[in-house]
C-alpha positions in Angstrom: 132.5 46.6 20.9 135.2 44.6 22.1 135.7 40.9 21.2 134.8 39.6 24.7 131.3 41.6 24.4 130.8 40.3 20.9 131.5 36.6 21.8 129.1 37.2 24.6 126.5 38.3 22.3 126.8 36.0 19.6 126.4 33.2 22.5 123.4 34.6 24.1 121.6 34.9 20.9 123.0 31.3 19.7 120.8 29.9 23.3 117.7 32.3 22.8 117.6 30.6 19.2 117.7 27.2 20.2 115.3 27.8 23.4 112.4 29.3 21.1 113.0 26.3 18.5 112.4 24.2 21.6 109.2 26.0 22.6 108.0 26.8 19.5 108.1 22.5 19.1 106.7 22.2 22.5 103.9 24.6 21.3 103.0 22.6 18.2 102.9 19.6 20.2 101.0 20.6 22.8 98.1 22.1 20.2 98.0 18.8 18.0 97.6 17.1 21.2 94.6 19.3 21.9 93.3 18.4 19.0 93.8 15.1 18.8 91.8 15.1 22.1 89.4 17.0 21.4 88.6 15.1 18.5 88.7 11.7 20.4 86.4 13.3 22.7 83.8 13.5 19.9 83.3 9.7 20.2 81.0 8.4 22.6 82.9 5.1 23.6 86.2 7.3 24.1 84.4 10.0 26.0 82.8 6.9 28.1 85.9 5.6 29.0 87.7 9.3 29.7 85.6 10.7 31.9 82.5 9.3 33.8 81.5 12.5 34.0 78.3 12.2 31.3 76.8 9.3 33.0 75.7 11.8 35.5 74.4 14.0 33.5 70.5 15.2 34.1 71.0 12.9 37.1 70.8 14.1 40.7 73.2 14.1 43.1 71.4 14.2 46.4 
């Protein structure tokens, strides 16, 4: 392999490192955020002021 190639290489696998650390925090994020939601959703004053979407229910529409 010549030196150029190997450079190359050693870049390209230096970037894919660093881009899956990124995601791999972006991940984690993203799934204590979904808890973190989900769990506030368990409250009935937070679900209240989310989403009006349980004052309607057993209600009809038309």
């Amino acid at each position: 392999m010549s030196l150029n190639k190997y450079n190359n290489r050693k870049r390209l696998i230096k970037w894919t490192d660093e881009i899956s650390s990124i995601i791999k925090k972006i991940i984690i994020t993203l799934v204590i955020l979904l808890v973190c939601s989900q769990a506030a959703l368990q409250n009935n004053s937070v679900r209240l002021w989310l989403t009006g979407v349980d004052q309607w229910e057993g209600t009809r529409l038309n």
